[in-house]
C-alpha positions as CSV (number, residue, x, y, z in Angstrom):
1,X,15.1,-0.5,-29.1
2,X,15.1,-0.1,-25.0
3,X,15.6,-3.5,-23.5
4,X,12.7,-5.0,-21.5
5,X,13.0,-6.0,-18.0
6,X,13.8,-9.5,-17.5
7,X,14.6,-11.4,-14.5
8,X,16.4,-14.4,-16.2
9,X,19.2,-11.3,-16.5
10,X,19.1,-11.6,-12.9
11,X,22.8,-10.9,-10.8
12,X,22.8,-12.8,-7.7
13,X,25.4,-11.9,-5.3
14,X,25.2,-14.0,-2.0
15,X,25.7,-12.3,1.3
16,X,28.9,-13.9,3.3
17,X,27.8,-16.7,6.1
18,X,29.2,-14.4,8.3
19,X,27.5,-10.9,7.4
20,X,25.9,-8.8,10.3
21,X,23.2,-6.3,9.7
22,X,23.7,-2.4,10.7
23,X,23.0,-1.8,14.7
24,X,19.9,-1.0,14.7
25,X,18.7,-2.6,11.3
26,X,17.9,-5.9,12.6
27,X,14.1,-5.9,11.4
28,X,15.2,-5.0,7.9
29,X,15.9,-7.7,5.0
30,X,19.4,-8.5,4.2
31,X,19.1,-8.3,0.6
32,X,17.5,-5.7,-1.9
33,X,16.6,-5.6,-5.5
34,X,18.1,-2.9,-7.6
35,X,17.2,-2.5,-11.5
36,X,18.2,0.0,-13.6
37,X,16.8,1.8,-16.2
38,X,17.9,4.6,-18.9
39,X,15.7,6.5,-21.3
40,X,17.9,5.7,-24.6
41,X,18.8,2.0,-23.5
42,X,15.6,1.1,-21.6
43,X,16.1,-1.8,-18.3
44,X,19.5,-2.7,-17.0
45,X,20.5,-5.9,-14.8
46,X,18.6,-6.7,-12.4
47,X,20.6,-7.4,-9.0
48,X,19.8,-8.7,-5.8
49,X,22.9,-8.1,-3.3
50,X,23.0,-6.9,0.2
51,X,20.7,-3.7,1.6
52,X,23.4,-0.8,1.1
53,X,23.2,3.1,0.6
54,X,22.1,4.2,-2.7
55,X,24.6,7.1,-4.1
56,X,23.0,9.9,-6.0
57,X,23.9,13.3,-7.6
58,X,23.1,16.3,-5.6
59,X,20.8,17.7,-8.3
60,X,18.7,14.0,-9.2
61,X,15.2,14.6,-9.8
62,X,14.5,12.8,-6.7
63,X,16.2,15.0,-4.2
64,X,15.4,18.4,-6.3
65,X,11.8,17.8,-6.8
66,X,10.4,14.3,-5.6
67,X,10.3,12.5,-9.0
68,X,9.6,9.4,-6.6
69,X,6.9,6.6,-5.9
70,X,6.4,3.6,-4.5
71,X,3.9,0.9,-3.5
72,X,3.5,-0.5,-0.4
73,X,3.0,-4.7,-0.3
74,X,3.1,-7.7,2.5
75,X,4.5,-11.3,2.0
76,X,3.0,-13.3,4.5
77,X,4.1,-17.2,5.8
78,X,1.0,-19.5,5.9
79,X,0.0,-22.6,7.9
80,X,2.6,-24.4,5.9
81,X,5.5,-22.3,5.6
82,X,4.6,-21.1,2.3
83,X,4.8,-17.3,1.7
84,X,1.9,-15.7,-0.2
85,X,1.2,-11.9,-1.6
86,X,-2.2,-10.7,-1.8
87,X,-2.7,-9.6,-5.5
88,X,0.6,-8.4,-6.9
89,X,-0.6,-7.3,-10.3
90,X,-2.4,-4.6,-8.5
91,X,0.3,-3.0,-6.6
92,X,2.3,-3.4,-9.7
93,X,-0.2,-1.7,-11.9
94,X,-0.5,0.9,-9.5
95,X,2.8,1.8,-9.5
96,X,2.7,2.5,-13.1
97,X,0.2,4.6,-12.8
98,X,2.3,6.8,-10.5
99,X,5.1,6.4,-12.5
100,X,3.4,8.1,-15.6
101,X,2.1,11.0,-13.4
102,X,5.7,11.8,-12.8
103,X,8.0,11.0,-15.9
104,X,9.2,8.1,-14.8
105,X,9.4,4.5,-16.4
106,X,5.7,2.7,-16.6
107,X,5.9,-0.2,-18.6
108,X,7.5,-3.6,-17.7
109,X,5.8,-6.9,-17.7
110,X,3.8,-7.6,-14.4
111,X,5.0,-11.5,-14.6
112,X,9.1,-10.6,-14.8
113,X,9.1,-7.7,-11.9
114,X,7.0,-10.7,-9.8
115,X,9.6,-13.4,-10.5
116,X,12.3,-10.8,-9.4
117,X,10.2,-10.1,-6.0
118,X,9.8,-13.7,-5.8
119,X,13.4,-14.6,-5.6
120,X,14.3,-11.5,-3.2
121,X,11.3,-12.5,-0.7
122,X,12.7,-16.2,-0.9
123,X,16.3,-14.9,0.0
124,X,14.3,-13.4,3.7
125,X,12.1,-16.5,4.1
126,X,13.4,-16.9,7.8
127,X,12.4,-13.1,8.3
128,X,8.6,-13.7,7.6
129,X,6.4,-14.2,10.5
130,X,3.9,-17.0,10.4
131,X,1.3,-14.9,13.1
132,X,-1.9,-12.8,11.6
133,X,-1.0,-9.3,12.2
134,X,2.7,-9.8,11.5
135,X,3.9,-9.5,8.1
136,X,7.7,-8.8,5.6
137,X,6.4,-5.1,4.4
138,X,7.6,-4.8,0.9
139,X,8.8,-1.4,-0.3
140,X,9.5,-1.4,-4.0
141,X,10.7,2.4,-4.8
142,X,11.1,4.1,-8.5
143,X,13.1,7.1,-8.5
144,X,14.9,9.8,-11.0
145,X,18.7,9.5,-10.9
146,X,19.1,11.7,-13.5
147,X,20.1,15.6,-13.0
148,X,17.1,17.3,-12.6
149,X,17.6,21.0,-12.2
150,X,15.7,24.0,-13.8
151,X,12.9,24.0,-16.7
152,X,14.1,21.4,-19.0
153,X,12.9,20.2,-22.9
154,X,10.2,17.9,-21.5
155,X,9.0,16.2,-17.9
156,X,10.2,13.0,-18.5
157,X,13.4,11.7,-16.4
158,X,16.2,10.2,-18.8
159,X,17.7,8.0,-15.6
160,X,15.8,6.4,-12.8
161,X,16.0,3.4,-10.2
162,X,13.2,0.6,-9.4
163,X,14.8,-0.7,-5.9
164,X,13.3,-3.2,-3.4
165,X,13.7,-3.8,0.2
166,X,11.7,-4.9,3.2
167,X,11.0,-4.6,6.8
168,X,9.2,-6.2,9.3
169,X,6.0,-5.4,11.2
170,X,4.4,-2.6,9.5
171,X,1.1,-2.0,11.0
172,X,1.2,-4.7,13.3
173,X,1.2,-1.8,16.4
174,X,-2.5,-0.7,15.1
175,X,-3.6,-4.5,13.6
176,X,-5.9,-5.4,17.5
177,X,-7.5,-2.0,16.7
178,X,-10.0,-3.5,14.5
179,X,-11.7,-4.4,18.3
180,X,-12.0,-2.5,21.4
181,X,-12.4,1.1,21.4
182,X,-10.4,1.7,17.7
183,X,-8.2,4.6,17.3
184,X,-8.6,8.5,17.7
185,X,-8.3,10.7,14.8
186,X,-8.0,14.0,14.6
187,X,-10.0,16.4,12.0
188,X,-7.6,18.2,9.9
189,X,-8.6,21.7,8.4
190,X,-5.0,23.2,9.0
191,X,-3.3,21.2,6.4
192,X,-4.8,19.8,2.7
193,X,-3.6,16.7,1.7
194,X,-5.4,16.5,-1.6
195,X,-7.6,18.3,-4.0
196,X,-9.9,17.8,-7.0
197,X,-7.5,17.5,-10.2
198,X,-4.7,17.3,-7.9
199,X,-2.0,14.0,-7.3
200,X,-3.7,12.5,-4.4
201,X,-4.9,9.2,-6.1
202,X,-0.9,8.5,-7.0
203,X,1.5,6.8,-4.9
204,X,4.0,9.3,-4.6
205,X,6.9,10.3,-2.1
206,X,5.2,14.2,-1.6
207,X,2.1,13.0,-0.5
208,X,3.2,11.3,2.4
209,X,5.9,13.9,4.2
210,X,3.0,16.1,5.6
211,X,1.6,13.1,7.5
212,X,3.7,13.0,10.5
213,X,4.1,16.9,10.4
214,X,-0.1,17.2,10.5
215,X,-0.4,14.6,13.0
216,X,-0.9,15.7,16.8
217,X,0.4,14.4,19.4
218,X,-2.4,11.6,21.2
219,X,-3.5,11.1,18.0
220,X,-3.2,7.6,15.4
221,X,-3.1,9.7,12.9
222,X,-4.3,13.1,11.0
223,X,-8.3,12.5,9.4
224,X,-7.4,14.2,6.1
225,X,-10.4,16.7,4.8
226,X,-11.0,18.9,1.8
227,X,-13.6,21.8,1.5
228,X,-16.3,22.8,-1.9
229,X,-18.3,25.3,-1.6
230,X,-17.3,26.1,1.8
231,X,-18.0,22.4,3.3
232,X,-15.9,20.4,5.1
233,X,-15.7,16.5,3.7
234,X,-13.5,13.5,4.5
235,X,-10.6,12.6,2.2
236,X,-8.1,9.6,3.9
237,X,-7.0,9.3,7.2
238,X,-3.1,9.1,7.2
239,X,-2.3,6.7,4.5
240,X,-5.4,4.6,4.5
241,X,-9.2,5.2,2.9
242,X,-11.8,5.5,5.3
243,X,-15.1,4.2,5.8
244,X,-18.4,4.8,7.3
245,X,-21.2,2.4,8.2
246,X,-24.5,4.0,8.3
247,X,-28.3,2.7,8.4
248,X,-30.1,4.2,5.9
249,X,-33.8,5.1,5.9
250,X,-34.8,1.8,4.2
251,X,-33.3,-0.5,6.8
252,X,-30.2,-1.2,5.1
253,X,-26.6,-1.1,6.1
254,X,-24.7,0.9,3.8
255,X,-20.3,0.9,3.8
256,X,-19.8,4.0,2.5
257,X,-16.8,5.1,1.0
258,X,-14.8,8.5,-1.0
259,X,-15.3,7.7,-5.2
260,X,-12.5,7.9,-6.8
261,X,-14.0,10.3,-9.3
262,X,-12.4,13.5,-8.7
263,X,-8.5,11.9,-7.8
264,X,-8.2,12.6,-4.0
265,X,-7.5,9.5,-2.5
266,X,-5.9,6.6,-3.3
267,X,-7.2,4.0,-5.3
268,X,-6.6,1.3,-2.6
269,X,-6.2,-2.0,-3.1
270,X,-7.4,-3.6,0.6
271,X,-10.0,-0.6,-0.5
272,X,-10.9,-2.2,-3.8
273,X,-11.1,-6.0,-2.3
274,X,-13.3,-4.9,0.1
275,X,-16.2,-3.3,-1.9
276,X,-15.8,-6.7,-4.2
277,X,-16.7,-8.8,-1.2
278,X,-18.9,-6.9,0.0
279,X,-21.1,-6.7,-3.3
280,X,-20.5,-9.9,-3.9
281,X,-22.3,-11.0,-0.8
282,X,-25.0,-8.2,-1.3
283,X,-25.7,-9.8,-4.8
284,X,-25.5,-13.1,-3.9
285,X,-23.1,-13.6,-6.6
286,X,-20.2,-15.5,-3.2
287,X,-20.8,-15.8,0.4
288,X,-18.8,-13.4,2.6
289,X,-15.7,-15.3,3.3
290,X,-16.7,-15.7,7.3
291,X,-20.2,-15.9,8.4
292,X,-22.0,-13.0,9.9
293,X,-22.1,-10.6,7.8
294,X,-25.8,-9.4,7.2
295,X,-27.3,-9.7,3.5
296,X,-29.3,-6.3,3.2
297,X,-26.0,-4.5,2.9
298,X,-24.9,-1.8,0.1
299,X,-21.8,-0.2,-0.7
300,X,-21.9,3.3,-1.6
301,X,-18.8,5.1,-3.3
302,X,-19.5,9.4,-3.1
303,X,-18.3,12.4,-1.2
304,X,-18.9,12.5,2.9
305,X,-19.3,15.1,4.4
306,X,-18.1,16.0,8.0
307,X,-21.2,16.7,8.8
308,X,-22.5,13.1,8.2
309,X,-20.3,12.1,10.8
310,X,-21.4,14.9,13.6
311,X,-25.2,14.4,13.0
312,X,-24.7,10.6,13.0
313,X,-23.3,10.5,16.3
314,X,-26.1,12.7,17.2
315,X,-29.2,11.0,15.7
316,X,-27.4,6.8,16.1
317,X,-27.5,6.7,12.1
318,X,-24.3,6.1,12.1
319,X,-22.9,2.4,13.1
320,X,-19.5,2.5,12.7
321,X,-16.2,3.7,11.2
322,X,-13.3,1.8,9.8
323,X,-10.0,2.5,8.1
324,X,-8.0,0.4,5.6
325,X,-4.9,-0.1,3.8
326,X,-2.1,-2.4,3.3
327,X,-0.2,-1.7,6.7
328,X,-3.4,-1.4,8.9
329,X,-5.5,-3.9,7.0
330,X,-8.8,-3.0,8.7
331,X,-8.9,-0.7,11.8
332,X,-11.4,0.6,13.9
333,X,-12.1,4.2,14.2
334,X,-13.1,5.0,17.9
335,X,-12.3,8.8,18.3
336,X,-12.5,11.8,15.9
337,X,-11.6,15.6,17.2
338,X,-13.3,18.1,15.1
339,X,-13.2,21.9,15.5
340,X,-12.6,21.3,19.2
341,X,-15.0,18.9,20.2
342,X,-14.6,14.7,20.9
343,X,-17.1,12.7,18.7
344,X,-17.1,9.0,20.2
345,X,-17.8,7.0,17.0
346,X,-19.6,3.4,17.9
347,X,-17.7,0.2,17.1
348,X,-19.6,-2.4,15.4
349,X,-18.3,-6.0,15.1
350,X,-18.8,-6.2,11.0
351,X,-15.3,-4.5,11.1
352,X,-13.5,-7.4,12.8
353,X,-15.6,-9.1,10.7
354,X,-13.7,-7.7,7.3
355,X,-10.7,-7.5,8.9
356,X,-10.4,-11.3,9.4
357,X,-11.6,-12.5,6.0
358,X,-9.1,-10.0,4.4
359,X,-6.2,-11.7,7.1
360,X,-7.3,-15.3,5.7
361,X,-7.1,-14.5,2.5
362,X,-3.9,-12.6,2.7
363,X,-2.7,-15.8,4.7
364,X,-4.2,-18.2,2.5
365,X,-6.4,-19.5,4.9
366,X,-9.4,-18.5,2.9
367,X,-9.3,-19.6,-0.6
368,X,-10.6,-16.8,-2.9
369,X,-9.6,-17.2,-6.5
370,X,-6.5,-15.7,-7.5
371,X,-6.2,-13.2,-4.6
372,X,-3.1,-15.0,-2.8
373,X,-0.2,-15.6,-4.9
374,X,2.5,-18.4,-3.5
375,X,5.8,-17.7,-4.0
376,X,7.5,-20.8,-5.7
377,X,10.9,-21.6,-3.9
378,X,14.5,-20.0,-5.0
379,X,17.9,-21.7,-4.1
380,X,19.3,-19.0,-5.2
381,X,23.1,-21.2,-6.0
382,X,22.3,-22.0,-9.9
383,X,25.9,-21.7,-11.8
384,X,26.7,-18.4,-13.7
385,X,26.4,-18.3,-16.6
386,X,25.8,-16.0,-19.9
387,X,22.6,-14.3,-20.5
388,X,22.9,-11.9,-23.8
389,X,26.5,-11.4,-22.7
390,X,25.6,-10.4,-19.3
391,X,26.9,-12.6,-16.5
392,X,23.7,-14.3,-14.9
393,X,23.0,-16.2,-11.9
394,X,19.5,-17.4,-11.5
């Protein structure tokens, strides 16, 4: 039977006192996770050594045809030096998901791939900043190792790679954006990010290599659309869902946002958290974490067209604009370019608003059940020992 993944296999192999990151590499971690995993044996060791190059054959799935995803995750350092992830088991269900959609490895318990993390993010403690807005980005990465070349007995890759490493700061540039004048966007009809039936609700390494090559210069970032029956409607912007704040004819604020119904954009998690607060306060069921945010509010999850957005600059239906994600948290949108011509979207203060309840959640400053996970301390220096015959330190 394929072995499970299990972090009491854990390798642990210290970096020397005297180590020196790469030039240039200084706002990476030291250390990185690497696990394993074949299709007849199942999960290999786990091993957290130092950040290095990964070796691969020239024909791995990966390199011939993207068999890659990833997630995209913060640790954050709280008021008293604790660090804290904002719901794990998401991400981590998440990137089973994508994993399925491309043949590689989906199951592993949640719990072991979090004590793993755990240990790695406890290694870079000194690396996290303790400042909203700043952040230890967390890249865990599944890829095909195996050869991957030509039409082969079934989709399924027979060698792959979970890997985790970190970085500092992503986001922080656009994380003061939620105020002011926001960013500028511009309306995409050259290139399609995603399209009904498509892959553009999974995590994967292909969607994200036309961003920067869409994006114009002046620009935060491309607004992503898709066209049915010859109408233009809003997909993401960049890598993050978009929203629009509207009044609607019977007085009420609505945050409306794409469904997820026809698999264009991602199921995001800041996405997901946001609609739960946000019906929570409409219903009465919870408070909004930070007073000021108005109670005859709805959330609305369907298709917007572009449209929407022109007229509602026209006619002042329209309130507002927001982005979010894991690196941007909540941003402002100020500016969209469509078909030539500069719309000048209004800013609204309810997005600050979300914004900082999401930023004291994620910082543990807001208590909001099990949304902020602590990450218990790791010395790391426990003797080796034996594991299943596997040499173990942790």
């Amino acid at each position: 039977m394929p072995a499970e993944l299990k972090a009491s296999s854990l390798y642990f192999s210290p970096i020397s006192p005297s180590h020196k990151p790469t030039a240039g590499k200084d706002g990476y971690g030291k250390y990185m996770l690497t696990v394993p995993w074949s299709r007849t044996s199942g999960w290999g060791q786990p091993k957290i050594a130092a950040r290095q190059d990964i070796s691969l054959d020239p024909l791995a799935g990966v390199l011939q045809y993207a068999v890659t995803c990833f997630e995209g995750m913060k640790c954050y350092k709280d008021d008293q030096g604790e660090l804290r992830l904002f719901r794990p088991a998401k991400n981590f269900d998440r990137l089973k998901r994508s994993a399925a959609r491309v043949g590689l490895p989906d199951q592993w318990d949640n719990d072991e791939l979090l004590d793993l993390l755990g240990k790695l993010l406890d290694l870079e403690s000194d690396l996290v900043p303790a400042v909203d807005g700043e952040n230890l980005y967390i890249r865990p990465t599944l890829l095909e190792t195996s050869e991957s070349f030509g039409i082969k007995d079934d989709a399924y890759a027979s060698d792959a790679l979970l890997y985790v490493v970190t970085s500092l700061n992503l986001g922080k540039g656009l994380y003061a954006s939620s105020e002011g004048e926001g960013i500028r966007l511009d309306a995409c009809s050259q290139f399609i990010r995603a399209w009904p039936g498509g892959h553009g609700s999974y995590k994967l390494g292909a969607n994200y290599g036309t961003v920067q090559v869409a994006k114009r210069p002046g620009y935060a970032m491309s607004l992503w659309l898709h066209t049915v029956d010859g109408k233009e409607y809003l997909s993401e912007a960049g890598g993050m869902n978009v929203w629009v704040i509207k009044e609607a004819k019977d007085g009420f604020l609505e945050f409306t946002t794409m469904g997820l119904e026809n698999g264009i954009v991602l199921p995001g998690i800041t996405r997901e958290s946001i609609i739960e607060l946000l019906n929570d306060h409409a219903s009465g069921k919870a408070e909004f974490p930070i007073a000021g945010m108005p109670k005859n509010i709805r959330v609305v999850e369907r298709d917007i067209p572009m449209e929407e957005i022109t007229e509602g600059v026209k006619d002042g239906s329209l309130k507002g604009m927001f982005g979010c994600g894991t690196g941007v948290v909540v941003v402002q949108i100020g500016n969209i370019t469509s078909q030539g011509k500069e719309y000048k979207i209004p800013s609204n203060p309810l997005i600050k608003l979300l914004r900082d309840a999401m930023t004291g959640i994620q910082r543990g400053r807001i208590e909001h059940g099990d949304w902020s996970y602590v990450v218990p301390g790791w010395d790391g220096k426990q003797h080796e020992h034996d594991v299943d015959g596997q040499k173990v330190i942790a």
